[in-house]
Structure formats: structure tokens, C-alpha cells
Steps between C-alpha positions, in 0.01 A plus 500: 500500500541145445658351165301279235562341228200436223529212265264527200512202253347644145362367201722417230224496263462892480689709272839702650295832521264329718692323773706833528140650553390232781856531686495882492154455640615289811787765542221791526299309720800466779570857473153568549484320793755707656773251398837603404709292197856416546521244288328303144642133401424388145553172469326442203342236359489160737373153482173470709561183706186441399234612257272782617202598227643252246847706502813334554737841540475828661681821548618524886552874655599576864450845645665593818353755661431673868218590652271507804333168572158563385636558154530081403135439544381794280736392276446143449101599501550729196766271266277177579205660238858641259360326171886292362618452857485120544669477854604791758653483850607732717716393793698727771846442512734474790738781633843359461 
């Protein structure tokens, strides 16, 4: 099992309801890649260094997670269609 962490930059333009929906959604689809969650950052809504789809701010959300390392790919294939997701990357991290 190797450790990831998923960062998923979301539309401020949606309503609360919504962007709890779409970041509940990325949660289900690491679990149902086999991945296990140890850890969700919120750090809320963030300056885009620059504007993406005429939007100047975001919502930023990093999930730590383990899994095997097939798990990114499917992943990243299945948030890159998520409808509100602007950005997404998923990265390993380093053992310490």
C-alpha cells in the first residue's frame, strides 16, 4: 500500500449542498478503488493564481489516502469527467 494524497480544486460557483456532493463523490471513488482515507484538508475557499472558466476563486480539498498503485489512474480517469471539479491531482507522497 502506498500513500496518496488527492487535491481537488472545486467550483465556488455551486451552492454548499453541491460542493459537499462533488467532494463526497471523490471520497467514494478512492474507497472504491480499494483506497483507504486517513485524512480530508478543507482549506476552503482560495485565490486561483489565475482564472480558470472565468472564475477567480475556488474551494481547495486534499484527501490522503492509501492504496495499491493502480488505484491513482482509475481515480484521476473518473474525477476528470466530475461536473464542478475545475483542477485535480493526485501525487504519491514520500515515506518519511
Amino acid at each position: 500500500m502506498n500513500k496518496y494524497e488527492l487535491a481537488v480544486v472545486v467550483s465556488a460557483k455551486i451552492e454548499d449542498d453541491a460542493r459537499a456532493a462533488t467532494l463526497e463523490k471523490a471520497k467514494a471513488l478512492v474507497e472504491r478503488f480499494g483506497g483507504q482515507i486517513t485524512n480530508v484538508d478543507d482549506w476552503g475557499k482560495k485565490k486561483l493564481a489565475y482564472e480558470i472558466q472565468k472564475m477567480k476563486e475556488a474551494y481547495y480539498y486534499f484527501i490522503q489516502f492509501e492504496a495499491e498503485s493502480t488505484a491513482p489512474a482509475e481515480i484521476e480517469s473518473r474525477i476528470r469527467i466530475m461536473d464542478n471539479v475545475i483542477r485535480y491531482l493526485c501525487v504519491r507522497q514520500d515515506e518519511k
